[in-house]
N, C-alpha and C positions, 0 to 999 in steps of 0.2 A: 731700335731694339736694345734696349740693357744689356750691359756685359756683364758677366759672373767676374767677382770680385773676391770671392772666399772658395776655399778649398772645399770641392766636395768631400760630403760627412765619409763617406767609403773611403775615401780617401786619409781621411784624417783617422779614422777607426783601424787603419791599417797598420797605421804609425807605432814602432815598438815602444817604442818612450818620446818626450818630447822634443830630443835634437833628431829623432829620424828626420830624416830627407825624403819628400814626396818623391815617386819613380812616376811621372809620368805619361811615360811608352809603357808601361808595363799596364796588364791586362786586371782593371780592378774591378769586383765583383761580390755579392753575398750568394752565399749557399745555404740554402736551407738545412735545419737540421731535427729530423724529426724526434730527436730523443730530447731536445732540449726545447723544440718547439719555438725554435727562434732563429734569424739569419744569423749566419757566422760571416764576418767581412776575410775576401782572401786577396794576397797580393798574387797574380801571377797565372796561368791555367797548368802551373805541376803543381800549385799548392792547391787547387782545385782538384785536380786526380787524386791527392792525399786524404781530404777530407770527403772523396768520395768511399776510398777504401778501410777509410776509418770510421766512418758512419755506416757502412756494410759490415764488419765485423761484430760478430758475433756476441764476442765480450766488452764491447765500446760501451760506458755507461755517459760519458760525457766527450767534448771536445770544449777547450776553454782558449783564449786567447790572451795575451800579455799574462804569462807565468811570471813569477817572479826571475829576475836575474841571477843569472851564476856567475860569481864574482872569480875571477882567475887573473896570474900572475903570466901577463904576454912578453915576462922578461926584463919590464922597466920599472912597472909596477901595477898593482893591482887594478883589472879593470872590470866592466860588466859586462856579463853579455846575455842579451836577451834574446832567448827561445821565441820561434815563434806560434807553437801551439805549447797546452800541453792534456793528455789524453787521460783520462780514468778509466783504468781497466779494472772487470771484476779479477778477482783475484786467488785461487787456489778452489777449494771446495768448503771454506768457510763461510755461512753466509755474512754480509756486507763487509767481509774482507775485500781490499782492493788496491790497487796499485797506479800511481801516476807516473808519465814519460815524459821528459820534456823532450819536444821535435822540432827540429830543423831541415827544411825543404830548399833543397839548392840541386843543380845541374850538376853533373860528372864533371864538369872542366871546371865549377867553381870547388868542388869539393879538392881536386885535384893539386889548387892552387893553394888552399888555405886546409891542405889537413895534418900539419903539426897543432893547429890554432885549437881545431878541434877534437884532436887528439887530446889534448891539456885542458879543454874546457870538460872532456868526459872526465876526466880523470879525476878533475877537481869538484864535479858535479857526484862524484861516487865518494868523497870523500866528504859531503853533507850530506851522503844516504840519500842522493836522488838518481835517476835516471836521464840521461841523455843520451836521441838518437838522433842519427841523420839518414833522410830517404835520397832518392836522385831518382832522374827519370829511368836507369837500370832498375830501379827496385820498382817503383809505382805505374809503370807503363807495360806492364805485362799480360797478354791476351792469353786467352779470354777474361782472367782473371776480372781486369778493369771493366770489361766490357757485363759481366756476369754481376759485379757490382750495382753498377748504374741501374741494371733490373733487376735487380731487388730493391731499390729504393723508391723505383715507380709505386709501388705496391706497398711503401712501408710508415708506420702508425697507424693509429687508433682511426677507425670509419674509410678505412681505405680497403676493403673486404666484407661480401656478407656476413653480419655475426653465424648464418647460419653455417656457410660454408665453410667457415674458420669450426666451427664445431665438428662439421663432420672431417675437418683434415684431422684436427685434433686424437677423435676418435678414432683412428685411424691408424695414427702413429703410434697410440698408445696400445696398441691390439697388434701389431708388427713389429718385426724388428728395421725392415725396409723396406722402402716402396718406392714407384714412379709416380707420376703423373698419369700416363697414359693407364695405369694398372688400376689406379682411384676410377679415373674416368668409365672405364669400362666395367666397372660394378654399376655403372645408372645412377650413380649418388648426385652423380654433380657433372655440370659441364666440362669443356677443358678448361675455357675463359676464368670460372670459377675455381675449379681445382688450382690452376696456376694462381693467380690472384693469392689466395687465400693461403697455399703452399709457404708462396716469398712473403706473404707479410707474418707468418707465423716463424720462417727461419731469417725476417729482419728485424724479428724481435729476441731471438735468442734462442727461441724452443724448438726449431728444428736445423737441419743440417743439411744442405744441398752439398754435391760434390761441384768445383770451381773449375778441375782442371779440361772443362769441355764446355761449350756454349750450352746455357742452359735451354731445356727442352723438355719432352715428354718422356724422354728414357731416364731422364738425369736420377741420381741415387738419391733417395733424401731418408736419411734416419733424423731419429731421435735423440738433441744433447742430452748427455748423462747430466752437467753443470747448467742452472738457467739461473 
């Protein structure tokens, strides 16, 4: 039997620049991403939660990976530190206005450990007019939120929905100001399978709005963004 002798590619894709250090033990994966229509490599299953809530969001137009580095002063002297997403958000109500974040996903206890570091790295990230955030599993680990995510993104891009049924959600929304699921259903238009379906991929695409803070369902609220 051959031995593997080279670093698997996930492995090596995950890599922020060239002296990172392979992790191993840690959990390495691609995710799919339907707006870009291609796998994103991630290190870890919080940086996996992240790019699930970020590819559920509404205003997500991209997720990229090896942003350029934000170069900061740790005291001895100037060093790099690289982001490990960074996200393009639409932006305001102009169209192809838009806004990019650079993101860092770490645990409560690493943040805990190392946030002067990144305290100075925002600050010096604000001072080239860009943005720098950090998530933690307090921020990204929140039910139903995470769980309401994940289904939506069963259902989300292009031929994952009847074109019909996406017409009549459509129609629908634009004739209301809000609706359910179970309230479409019960006009005869459309099944539930359908109605849902076609609901989540219409608000994973940007054009409608499901309420988050309750596992989604037939009662769930869904209007219309005023921004698409």
């Amino acid at each position: 039997m051959p031995y593997v002798t080279s670093t698997p590619k996930v492995m090596r894709e995950n890599r922020r620049h060239k002296n990172d250090r392979d992790r191993r033990t840690a959990h390495h994966g691609y995710f799919y991403s339907f707006r870009r229509d291609e796998m994103i490599p991630y290190r870890g299953t919080l940086a996996f939660d992240f790019l699930v809530l970020a590819e559920a969001h509404p205003d997500t137009l991209r997720i990229d990976t090896r942003p350029p580095p934000i170069p900061w002063w740790d005291g001895d002297g100037w060093t790099d530190y690289y982001p490990r997403y960074v996200v393009t958000l639409r932006h305001g109500d102009v169209p192809g206005s838009v806004r990019r974040i650079d993101v860092e996903v770490l645990y409560s206890f690493e943040l805990e450990r190392r946030k002067a570091e990144f305290d100075a790295i925002r600050c010096e990230a604000t001072q080239q007019f860009r943005a720098f955030e950090w998530f933690t599993e307090k921020d990204l680990r929140v039910e139903p939120r995470l769980t309401n995510a994940k289904t939506i993104l069963q259902y989300a891009g292009p031929d994952q929905a009847p074109e019909d049924a996406v017409a009549t959600v459509r129609q629908v929304s634009r004739g209301t100001k809000a609706f359910t699921i179970d309230e479409l259903v019960a006009t005869g238009a459309l099944s539930f399978r359908h109605a849902l379906v076609a609901t989540l991929n219409l608000v994973a695409s940007g054009e409608l709005e499901i309420e988050t803070h309750r596992i989604i369902d037939g009662a769930s609220r869904i209007t219309r963004r005023a921004v698409q």
